[in-house]
N, C-alpha and C positions, 0 to 999 in steps of 0.2 A: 818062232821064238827069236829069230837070230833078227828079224824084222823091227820086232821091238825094242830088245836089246841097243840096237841102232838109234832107233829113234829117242831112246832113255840117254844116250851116250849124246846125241844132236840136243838135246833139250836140257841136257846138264854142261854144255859147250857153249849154246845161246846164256840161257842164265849165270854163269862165270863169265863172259864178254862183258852182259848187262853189268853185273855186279864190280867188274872192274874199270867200267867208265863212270858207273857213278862216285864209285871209292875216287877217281882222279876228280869228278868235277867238287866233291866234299873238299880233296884236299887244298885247290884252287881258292874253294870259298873263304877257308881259311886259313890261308895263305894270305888273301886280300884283307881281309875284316883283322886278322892279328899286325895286320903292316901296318894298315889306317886306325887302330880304336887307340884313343887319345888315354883311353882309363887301363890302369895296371896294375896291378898287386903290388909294386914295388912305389914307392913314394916319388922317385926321381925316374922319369920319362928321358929315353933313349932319344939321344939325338936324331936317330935315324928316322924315327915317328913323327917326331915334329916337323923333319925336311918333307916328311910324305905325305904330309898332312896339308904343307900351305899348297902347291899346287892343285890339290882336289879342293880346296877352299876358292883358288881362283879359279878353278874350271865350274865353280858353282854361280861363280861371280859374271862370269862371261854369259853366261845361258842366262840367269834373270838376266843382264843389261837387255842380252838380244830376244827374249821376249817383251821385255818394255821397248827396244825400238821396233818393234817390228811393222806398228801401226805405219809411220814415219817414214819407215822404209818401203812399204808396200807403198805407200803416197806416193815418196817419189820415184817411183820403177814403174808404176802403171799410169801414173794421173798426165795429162797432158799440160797441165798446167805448172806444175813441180820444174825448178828453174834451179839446176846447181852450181853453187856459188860457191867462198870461198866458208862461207858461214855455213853450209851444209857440209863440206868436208871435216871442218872442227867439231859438228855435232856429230859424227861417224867418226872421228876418231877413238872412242873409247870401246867402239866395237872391232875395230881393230889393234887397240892395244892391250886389254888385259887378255884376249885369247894367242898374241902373241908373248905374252910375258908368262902365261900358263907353258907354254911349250917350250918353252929358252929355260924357266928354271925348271922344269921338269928334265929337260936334259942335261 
């Protein structure tokens, strides 16, 4: 009796752990999704939305550039032939500038 009792007590202990990590990852989600969603009940958007909005806008911007260079860049990292110049540095410069302008106004 007291066996099970235990084991009722262990398995309503597991289950309340569960249930209290997933209550924290819900309130995470919506934490996130109410910071970033651009649409509101209210007519006039909080400043605060809009400032949190453009750096996930450039961190969206950064990932497509660096999937469109990626060709470019495997070229020149692996091909023996790939020669860089001053003209290969200007073409890498925008993969280096909008992920650093994603984190400067992000912070």
């Amino acid at each position: 009796m007291q066996n099970s009792k235990a084991e009722i007590e262990n398995e309503q202990k597991e289950w309340s752990l569960k249930k209290e990590k997933e209550d924290q990852l819900i309130q995470i989600e919506t934490t996130f999704f109410d910071t970033i969603n651009p649409l509101q009940k209210k007519r006039i958007q909080t400043p605060e939305k809009l400032i949190h909005l453009i750096p996930i806008i450039f961190a969206g911007l950064s990932i497509l550039q660096c999937f469109r260079e990626f060709g470019m860049l495997r070229f020149m990292f692996t091909s023996s032939s790939a020669e860089w110049g001053f003209s290969m540095i200007l073409h890498c410069m925008p993969l280096l500038i909008i992920p650093l302008t994603t984190i400067l106004f992000w912070k």
